[in-house]
Every structure is written in structure tokens, then in C-alpha cells.
C-alpha positions in Angstrom: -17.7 -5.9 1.9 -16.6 -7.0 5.1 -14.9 -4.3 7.7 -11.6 -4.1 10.4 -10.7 -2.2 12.5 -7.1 -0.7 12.0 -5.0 -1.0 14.7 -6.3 0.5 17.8 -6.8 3.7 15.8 -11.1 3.4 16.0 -10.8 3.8 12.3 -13.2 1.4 10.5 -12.1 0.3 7.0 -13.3 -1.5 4.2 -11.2 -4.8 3.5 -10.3 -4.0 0.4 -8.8 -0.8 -0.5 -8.6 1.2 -3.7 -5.4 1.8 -4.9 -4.7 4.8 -6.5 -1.1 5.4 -7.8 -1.7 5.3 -11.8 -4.5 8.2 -11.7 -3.5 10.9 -13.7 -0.8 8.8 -15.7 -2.4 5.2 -17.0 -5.6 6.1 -16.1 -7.3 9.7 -16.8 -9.4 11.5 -14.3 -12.5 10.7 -16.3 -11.8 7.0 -15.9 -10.7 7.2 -11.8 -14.1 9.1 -11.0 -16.0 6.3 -12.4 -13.5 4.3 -10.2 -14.3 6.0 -7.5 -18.2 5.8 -7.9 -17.6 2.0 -8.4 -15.5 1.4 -5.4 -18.1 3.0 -3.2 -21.0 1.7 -4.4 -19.1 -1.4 -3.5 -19.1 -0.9 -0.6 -14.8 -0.1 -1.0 -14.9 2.8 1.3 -11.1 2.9 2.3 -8.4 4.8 -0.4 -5.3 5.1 -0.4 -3.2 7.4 -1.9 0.3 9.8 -1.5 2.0 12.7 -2.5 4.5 11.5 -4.5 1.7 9.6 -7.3 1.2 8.9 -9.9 3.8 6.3 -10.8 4.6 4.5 -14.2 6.2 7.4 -14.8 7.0 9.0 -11.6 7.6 12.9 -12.7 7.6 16.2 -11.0 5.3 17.1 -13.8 2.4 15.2 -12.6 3.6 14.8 -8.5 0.4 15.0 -6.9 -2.2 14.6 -9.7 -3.7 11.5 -8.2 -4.5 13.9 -4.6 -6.2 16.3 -7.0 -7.8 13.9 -8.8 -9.4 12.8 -5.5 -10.3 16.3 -4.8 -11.9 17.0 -7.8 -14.1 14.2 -7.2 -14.6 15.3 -2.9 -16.0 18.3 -4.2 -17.9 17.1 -7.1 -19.7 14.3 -5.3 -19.6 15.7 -1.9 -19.0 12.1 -0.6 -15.8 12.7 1.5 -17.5 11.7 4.8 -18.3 8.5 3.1 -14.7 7.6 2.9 -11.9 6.3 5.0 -8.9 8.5 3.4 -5.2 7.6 3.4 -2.3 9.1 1.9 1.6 9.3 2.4 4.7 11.9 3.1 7.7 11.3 0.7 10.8 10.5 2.5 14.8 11.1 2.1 16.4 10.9 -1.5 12.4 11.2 -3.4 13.8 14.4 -5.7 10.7 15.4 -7.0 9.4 15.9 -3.5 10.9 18.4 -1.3 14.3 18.0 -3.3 14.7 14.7 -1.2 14.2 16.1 2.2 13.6 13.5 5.0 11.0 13.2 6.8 10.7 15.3 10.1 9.2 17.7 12.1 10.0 20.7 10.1 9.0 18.7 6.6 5.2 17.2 8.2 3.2 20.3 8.3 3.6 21.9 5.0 3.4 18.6 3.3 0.3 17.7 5.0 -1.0 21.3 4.1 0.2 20.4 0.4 -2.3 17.2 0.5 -5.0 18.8 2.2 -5.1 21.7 -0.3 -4.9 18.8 -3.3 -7.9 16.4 -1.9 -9.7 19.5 -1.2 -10.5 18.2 2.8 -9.9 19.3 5.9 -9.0 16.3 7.1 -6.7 13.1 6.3 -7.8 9.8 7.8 -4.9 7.7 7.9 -1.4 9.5 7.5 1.2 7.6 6.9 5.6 7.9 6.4 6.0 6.6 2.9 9.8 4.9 4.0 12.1 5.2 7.2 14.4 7.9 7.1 17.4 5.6 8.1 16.4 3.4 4.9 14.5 0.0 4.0 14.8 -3.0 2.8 11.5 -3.0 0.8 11.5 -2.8 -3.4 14.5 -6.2 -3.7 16.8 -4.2 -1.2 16.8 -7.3 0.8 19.2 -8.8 -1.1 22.1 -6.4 -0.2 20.1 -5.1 3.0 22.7 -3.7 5.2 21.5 -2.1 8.5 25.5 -1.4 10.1 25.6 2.5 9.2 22.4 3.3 11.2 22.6 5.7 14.5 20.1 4.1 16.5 20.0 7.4 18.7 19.6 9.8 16.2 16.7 7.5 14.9 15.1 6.9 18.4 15.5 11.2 18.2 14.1 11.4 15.1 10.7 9.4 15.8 10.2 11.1 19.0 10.7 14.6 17.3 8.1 13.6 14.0 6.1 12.0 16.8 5.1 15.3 18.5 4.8 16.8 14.8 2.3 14.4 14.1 0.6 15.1 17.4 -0.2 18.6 16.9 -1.8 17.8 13.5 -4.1 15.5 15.5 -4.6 18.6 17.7 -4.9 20.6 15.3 -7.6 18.5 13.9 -5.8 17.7 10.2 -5.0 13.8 10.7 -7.2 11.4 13.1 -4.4 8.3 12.4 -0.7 7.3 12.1 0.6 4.7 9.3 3.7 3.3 8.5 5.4 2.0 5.0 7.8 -0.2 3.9 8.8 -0.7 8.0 11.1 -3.4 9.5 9.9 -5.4 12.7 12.3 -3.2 14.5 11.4 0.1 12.7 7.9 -0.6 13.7 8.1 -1.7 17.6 10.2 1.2 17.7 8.2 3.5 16.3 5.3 2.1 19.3 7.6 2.2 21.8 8.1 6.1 20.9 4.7 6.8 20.6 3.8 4.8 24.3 6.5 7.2 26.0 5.7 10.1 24.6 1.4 10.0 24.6 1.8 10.7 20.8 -0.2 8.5 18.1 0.0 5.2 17.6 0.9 3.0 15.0 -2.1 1.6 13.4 -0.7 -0.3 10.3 2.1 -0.6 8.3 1.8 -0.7 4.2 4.0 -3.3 2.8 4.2 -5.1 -0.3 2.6 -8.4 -0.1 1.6 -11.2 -2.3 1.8 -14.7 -3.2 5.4 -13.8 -5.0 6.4 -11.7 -2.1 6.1 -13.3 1.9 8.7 -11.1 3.0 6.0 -10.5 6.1 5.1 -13.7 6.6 8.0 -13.9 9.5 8.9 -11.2 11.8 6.3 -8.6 10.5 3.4 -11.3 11.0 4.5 -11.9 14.3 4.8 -8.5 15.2 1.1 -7.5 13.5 -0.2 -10.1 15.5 1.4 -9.1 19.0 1.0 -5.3 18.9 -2.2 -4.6 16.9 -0.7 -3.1 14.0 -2.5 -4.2 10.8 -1.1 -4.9 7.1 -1.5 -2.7 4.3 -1.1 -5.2 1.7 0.4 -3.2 -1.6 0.9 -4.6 -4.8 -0.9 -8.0 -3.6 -1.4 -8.8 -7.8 2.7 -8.9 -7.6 2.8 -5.9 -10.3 0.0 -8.1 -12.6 2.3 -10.7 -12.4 -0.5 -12.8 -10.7 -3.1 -12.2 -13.5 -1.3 -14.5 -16.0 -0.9 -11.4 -18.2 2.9 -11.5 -18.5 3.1 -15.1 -19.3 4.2 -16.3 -22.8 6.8 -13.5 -23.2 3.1 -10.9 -23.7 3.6 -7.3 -22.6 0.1 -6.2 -23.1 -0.3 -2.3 -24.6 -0.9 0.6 -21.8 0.3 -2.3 -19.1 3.0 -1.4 -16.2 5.5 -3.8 -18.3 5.4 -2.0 -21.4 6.0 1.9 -19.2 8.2 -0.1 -16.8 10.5 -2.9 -18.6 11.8 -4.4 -15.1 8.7 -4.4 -12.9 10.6 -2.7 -10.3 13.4 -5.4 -9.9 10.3 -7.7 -10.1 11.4 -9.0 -14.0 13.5 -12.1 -13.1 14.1 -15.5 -14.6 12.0 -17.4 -12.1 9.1 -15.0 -11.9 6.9 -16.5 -14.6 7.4 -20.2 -13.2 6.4 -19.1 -9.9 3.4 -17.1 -12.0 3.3 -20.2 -13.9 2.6 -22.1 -10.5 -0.2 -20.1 -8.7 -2.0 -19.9 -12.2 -2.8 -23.8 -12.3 -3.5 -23.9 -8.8 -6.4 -21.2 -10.1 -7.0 -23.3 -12.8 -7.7 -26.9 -11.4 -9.9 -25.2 -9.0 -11.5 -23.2 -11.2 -11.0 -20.0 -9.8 -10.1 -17.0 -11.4 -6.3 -16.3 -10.1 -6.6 -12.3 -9.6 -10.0 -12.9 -7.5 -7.5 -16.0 -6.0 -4.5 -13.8 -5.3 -6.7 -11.0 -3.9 -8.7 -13.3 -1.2 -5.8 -15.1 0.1 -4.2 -11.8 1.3 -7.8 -11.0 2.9 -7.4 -14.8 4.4 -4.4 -13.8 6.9 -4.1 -13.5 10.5 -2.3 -10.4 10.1 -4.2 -8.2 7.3 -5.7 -4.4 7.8 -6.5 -4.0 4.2 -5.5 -5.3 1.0 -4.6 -2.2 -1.4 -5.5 -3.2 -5.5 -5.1 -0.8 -8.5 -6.7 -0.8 -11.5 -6.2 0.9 -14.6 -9.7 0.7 -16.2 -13.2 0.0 -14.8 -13.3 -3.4 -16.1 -10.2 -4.7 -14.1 -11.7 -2.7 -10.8 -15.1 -5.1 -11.8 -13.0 -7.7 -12.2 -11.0 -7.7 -9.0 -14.0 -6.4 -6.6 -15.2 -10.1 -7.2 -12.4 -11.6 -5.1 -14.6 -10.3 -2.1 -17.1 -13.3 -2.6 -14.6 -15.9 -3.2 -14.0 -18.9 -1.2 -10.4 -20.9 -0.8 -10.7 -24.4 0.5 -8.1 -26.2 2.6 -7.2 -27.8 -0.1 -6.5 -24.8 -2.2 -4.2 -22.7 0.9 -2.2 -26.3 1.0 -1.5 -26.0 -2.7 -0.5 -22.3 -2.5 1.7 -23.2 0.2 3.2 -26.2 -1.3 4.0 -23.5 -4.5 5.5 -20.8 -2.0 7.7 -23.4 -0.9 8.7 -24.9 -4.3 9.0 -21.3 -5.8 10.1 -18.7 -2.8 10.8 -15.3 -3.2 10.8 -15.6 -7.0 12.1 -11.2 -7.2 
């Protein structure tokens, strides 16, 4: 398994990164340990995780199962210096968090304590700010994306102030790294431009959705990644399953995302499948398997930190840890950019 840097942050991670946001709902804690045994051994030593999961249901039931189910396994294994350890702190309007608190100076400490208590460490690796307080245009906002209300003052305040929070957790010795999610090009300069005057911590990545049905970074965000050193998370880079050919036909396989989550997240639209449809035959006439194809073409980009892939059994983890020894041709990339362009931003 090949190895990046992230950012300028010294952190070392694996290329692939286990996903971890259906332990404790879709998959038990039974079948995430033997996850986590697999990833390693893999040579998968970079996780990702957040307060707020699982998901497919989100609840305040089971908020912060998938940190304990990590914890469990920390102190079962004793294997937590093997691995590079992410999670994320909710932001405004997330009830079951916090009652929907933003995110800020007086809200960063006791939720990092909250996380640290859960994954049973002393320590969190990469901590990252699950959204911008001032909104995003992530999860089909884009369509109706409307940035006129924001202060930019108060915001420029507000990253300053969770700035110096976040620097006396590195002080204090609970976080070594700063991450952002669902950012803007803006957001994120901004958020290095605070950080620069200030001494604070860096921005070493950003986690945004990204996948062959989503090249919403392919633009500003690319450009930006490129410029200032600030490597992409990838989420979601399977587009929900969408990109495994599952959905296709009308199927809603049992114990899938579709059959817990009807619309995919605003993902369900009427040109989705075609675009599937699309990248599936590319697979095909290559013969390539399209989720070890949809996986390696994130890990192809000029841009990428880490490409972030769930799986809900041990067999699909199996199954996608192969994309790591694939090859794409020129002739292939050509293809998958001849489909982007006939088929763009199908959700």
C-alpha cells in the first residue's frame, strides 16, 4: 500500500483509508473488528471516523458507537500506534450533537474529550471540522448554493478564535493535525491564511465527496490542493455504491444504503443510473472490475491525500482493497473522461 504525506502536517498515511461511518448500524462490532484486522494487515493504516457516526440511520441513540467501536478494538488489540487516526467535530444545526451548537472555541475541547474518552486514546491524529459554520455547499446544496448572507468578519473572527482552540489541544498534546470537511476554495485559503497569521495549525487536507459521479473538486478545489499543500480526502468515492453496478436494473439489494436510505442523499436522480450505466462498460470492455476501477482513479489524481472507502461486510472490504494493484491505461482515463463529459454531475 503505497503512502503520502498529508499536507505539510509530517503525518504519513496510507492511500487508502478505511471508512467507518456504518459501524455500529449496518455492520456490528464483531464484523468492524475483523475490518479492522483486515485493513491493517493490509497495510490500510489510516481511519477515519467522527462523532456524529454511524449513519444509515443517523440517531442520537447510537451517536458515537463507531468511536467506541474503535476503542474497543484500541484496547483489545493494543495496536493504536499502528494507526494514523482521524475523526471529526459536528457543526451548526447537527441536533443529536450538542443540540446543533456550531463549532468554536468553547464547543472544541469537550468534544474532543468526548472522542478521546470513546476511542479510548490519548491522542487524535488528524482532527478535523465536519462543515463550515457559515454553511456549505456539499450534499446537492450546489444547486441553490447561495453565499450572500455570510459576514465575512465574523467568519474571519470565528477561524482565528477555533484556531487558537485547536492550538492548545496540540499543546496540550490531544491532536497532532488539523482537517477540514465539505470546505469551499475560499473556506479553505481562508482557513490557511488564519492559521499563517496566527502560528496556529495548519490545514493539512480537506474531506470532500469525490468520485466519478461527483467532480465538484475537479476545478477550484484541485487548483487550490495543488497550490497550497492541502490534500483530498476523497469520501464516498463508490458514489453511495452507485459505482458497483448494484443499483442498476431497478435492484435495491437487502441490508444496502438504498433500501435504509430511499434517496441516496439527493444522490437518486433520473440520470444517475445512465451515468452508472456508463462507467460500468468502460469497466467492462477493459475488463476491470468497476469498484477496484472507481477506487484507483481517485488514487490516480494530482490532488489526492487519501481516498476514504466503507464497507459493510468483510467480503466488500476484500473486494475493494484490490483496487490498490490495479492499473488504468491512457486509454481507459480517456474513456472515463469522455463519460464525465457526456454524463456531468449526474446528482
Amino acid at each position: 500500500m503505497k503512502q503520502r504525506e498529508l499536507g505539510r502536517s509530517g503525518l504519513v498515511v496510507s492511500e487508502m483509508c478505511l471508512g467507518t461511518m456504518t459501524f455500529g448500524t449496518q455492520t456490528s462490532e464483531a464484523e468492524a473488528h475483523a475490518q479492522m484486522d483486515m485493513a491493517l494487515d493490509h497495510g490500510v493504516q489510516f481511519w477515519d471516523c467522527a462523532e456524529m457516526y454511524p449513519v444509515n440511520p443517523l440517531s442520537r441513540e447510537t451517536q458515537g458507537d463507531a468511536e467506541r467501536i474503535l476503542g474497543n478494538w484500541f484496547e483489545k488489540t493494543g495496536r493504536r500506534g499502528e494507526v494514523v487516526l482521524a475523526t471529526k467535530h459536528s457543526g451548526e444545526g447537527y441536533r443529536n450533537v450538542r443540540d446543533g451548537a456550531p463549532i468554536s472555541s468553547a464547543t472544541i475541547p469537550a468534544a474532543i474529550e468526548g472522542s478521546l474518552a470513546r476511542l479510548k486514546t490519548d491522542v487524535i491524529d488528524l482532527y478535523q471540522f465536519h462543515w463550515p459554520n457559515r454553511g456549505s455547499y456539499m450534499f446537492r446544496k450546489n444547486w441553490s448554493y447561495d453565499p450572500s448572507g455570510q459576514d465575512r468578519a465574523q467568519t474571519l473572527a470565528h477561524m482565528e478564535e477555533a484556531l487558537g482552540a485547536l492550538q492548545r489541544e496540540v499543546e496540550r498534546g490531544t491532536i497532532r493535525a488539523f482537517g477540514l470537511s465539505n470546505e469551499s476554495a475560499w473556506g479553505t485559503c481562508q482557513w490557511l491564511a488564519a492559521a499563517e497569521r496566527t502560528g496556529a495549525p495548519r490545514g493539512a487536507s480537506v474531506q470532500n465527496e469525490y468520485s466519478l459521479l461527483c467532480r465538484l473538486y475537479d476545478t477550484d478545489m484541485a487548483e487550490m490542493s495543488v497550490n497550497e499543500d492541502v490534500g483530498l480526502l476523497a469520501f464516498s468515492p463508490l458514489a453511495a455504491g452507485f459505482l458497483s453496478g448494484k443499483y442498476q436494473g431497478g435492484q435495491v439489494p437487502a441490508a444496502s444504503r438504498m433500501s435504509l436510505v430511499p434517496e441516496m442523499g439527493g444522490r437518486m436522480t433520473p440520470r444517475v443510473l445512465e451515468a452508472s450505466a456508463a462507467y460500468l462498460a468502460i469497466a467492462a470492455r477493459h475488463g476491470l472490475d468497476p469498484v477496484q476501477m472507481a477506487l484507483k482513479w481517485t488514487l490516480t489524481r494530482p490532488f489526492m491525500g487519501s481516498s476514504i472507502f466503507g464497507a459493510t461486510t468483510l467480503a466488500q472490504l476484500e473486494h475493494a482493497l484490490g483496487a490498490a494493484d490495479v492499473q488504468l491505461s491512457g486509454e481507459v482515463l480517456a474513456e472515463i473522461d469522455a463519460a464525465h463529459k457526456a454524463h456531468p454531475m449526474p446528482f
